[in-house]
N, C-alpha and C positions, 0 to 999 in steps of 0.2 A: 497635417497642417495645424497650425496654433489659432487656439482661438483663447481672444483673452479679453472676450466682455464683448458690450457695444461702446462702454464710455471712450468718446472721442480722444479726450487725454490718455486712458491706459490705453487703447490703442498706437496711440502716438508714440509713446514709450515703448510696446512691445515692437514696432518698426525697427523704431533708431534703436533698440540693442540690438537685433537680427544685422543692421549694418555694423554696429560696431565690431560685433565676435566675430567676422569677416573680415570686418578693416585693420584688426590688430593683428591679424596671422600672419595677412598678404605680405610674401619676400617683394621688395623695394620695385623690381621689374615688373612685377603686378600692377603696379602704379603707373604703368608708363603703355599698357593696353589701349588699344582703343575701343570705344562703346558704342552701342548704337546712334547716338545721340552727337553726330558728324563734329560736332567742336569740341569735343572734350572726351580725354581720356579719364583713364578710372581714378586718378588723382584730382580732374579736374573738377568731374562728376559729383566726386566728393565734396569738392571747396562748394558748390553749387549746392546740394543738399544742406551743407552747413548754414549757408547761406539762408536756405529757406524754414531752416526752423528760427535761424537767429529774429527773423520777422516777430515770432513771438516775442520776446525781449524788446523789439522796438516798438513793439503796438503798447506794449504793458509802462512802458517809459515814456511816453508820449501821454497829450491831456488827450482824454475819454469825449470823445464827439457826444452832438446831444443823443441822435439819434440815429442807426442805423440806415444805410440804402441800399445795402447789397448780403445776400445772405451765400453760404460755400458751393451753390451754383450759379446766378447772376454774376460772383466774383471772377471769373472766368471769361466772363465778354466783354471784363471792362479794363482790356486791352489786347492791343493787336499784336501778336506775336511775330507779323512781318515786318514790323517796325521796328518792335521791343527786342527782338529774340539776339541782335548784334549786343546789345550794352550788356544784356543780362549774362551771355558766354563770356563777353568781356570782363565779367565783375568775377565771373569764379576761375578763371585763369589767372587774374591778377591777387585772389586769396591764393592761389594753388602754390602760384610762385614765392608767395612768401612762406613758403613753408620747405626748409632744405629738401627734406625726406618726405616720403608718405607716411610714416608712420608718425613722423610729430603731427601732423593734418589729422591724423585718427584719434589721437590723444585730444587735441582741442575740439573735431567734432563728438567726442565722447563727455568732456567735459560740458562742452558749451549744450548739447541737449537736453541734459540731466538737468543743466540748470535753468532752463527755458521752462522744463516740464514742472520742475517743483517750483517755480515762480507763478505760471499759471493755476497750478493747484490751490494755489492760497487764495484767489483771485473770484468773483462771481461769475458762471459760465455766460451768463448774461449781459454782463458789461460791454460798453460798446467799445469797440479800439478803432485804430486807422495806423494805418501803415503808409506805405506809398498814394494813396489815393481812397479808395472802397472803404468804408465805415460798418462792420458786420458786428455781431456779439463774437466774442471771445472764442465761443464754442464753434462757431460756424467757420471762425479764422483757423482752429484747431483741427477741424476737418479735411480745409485744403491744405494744411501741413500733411496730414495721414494720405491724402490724394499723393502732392508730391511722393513723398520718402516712398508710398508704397509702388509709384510706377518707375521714381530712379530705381526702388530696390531691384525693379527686374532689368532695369537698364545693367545691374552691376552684377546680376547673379549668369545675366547672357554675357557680358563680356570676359568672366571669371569662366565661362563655361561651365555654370553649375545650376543644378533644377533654383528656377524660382522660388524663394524662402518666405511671400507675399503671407500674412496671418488672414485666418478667417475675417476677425473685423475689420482690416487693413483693405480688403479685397469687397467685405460689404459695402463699408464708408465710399471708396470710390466709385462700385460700379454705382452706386445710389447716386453720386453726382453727375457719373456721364449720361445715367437714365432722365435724370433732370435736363441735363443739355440736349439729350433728343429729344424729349417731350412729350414721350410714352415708354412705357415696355416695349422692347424690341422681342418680334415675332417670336412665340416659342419654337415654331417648325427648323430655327435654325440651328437649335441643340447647344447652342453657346454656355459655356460652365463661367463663373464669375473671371478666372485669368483671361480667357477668350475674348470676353467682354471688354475687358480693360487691353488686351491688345489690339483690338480691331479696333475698339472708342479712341484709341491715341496713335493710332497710326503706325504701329511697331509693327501692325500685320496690316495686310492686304484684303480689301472685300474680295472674295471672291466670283465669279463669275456670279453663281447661282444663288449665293448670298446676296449678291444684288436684286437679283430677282426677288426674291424670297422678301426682301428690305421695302421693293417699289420705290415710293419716291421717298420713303426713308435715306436711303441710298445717298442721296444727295448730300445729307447733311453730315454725312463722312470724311473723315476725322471727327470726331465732336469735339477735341482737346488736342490741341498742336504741340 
């Protein structure tokens, strides 16, 4: 497994190239899989990761709020995914389709990353941005980029049928956000390694029976990330 730092930015970067050496291989039918993620195939998945880094670029173009109210865990409750989750499938089908082929989609998610990341680099990790709503520093916005890419990464590495590509800091940065949404360390009796974590925390896998047990009324608060 790669590990390439803790900074939130090369993290972000060592992600989205892990997708793109992938996304520029995939023959055209690749594209047309489906994922775990019930609205979106592996083209769609795509336009949708695009999507959520291009967030940097709109935070960074946008005027700098005075001050923060949500840091890369609070940002996560502040909105409801049973409401939100139709418009957001809706918004990466409707990039996916603009794009003939998957491979020109891989070309402008390769370009449009690089450019999000060397734009934030310039940038103070501090600075406060806003995007749709939540007002967080820069850095804290940079981490739920690394959260996303690294949990679609496994969405795209299961539907390609190939081992999980997740990097060490890619896999620190998010289980450290879903530990934040539970609200302690989860039990060490359970033997969960950081993938594990991040597939039970988002729902990709299943508590298990005993794992419930093992959880008590941790249990409950499963899913932590829909």
């Amino acid at each position: 497994m790669i590990d390439v730092g803790t900074d939130p930015l090369d993290v972000l970067a060592a992600e989205c190239d892990l997708v793109s050496a992938v996304a520029r291989e995939l023959p055209e039918e690749d594209y047309l899989l489906p994922t775990r993620c019930p609205a979106w195939n592996v083209k769609e998945l795509l336009a949708h990761m695009d999507r959520d880094v291009d967030r940097i670029n709109a935070a960074l173009e946008a005027p700098a709020p005075p001050v923060a109210d949500t840091d890369s865990v609070s940002y996560w409750r502040a909105y409801d995914p049973s409401v939100d989750a139709s418009a957001i499938a809706g918004r990466a089908k409707d990039l996916a389709a603009s794009f003939g082929w998957g491979s020109e989609l891989a070309a402008a998610w390769d370009e449009l990353w690089r450019r999000a990341v060397a734009a934030a680099a310039q940038e103070d990790p501090a600075r406060v941005v806003v995007t749709w709503g939540p007002a967080l520093t820069l850095e804290d916005l940079v981490k739920t980029r690394v959260l996303e890419i690294t949990v679609h990464g496994t969405d795209l590495s299961a539907a390609l049928r190939r081992p999980a590509w997740a990097t060490e800091g890619g896999l620190r940065i998010t289980t450290g956000i879903l530990t934040g949404l539970l609200g302690e360390e989860h039990p060490e009796a359970l033997g969960w390694d950081d993938l594990t974590l991040l597939e039970k925390g988002t729902g990709r896998a299943q508590l298990t029976e005993d794992e419930g047990a093992t959880l008590g009324p941790l249990a409950g608060r499963f899913p932590l990330l829909g």
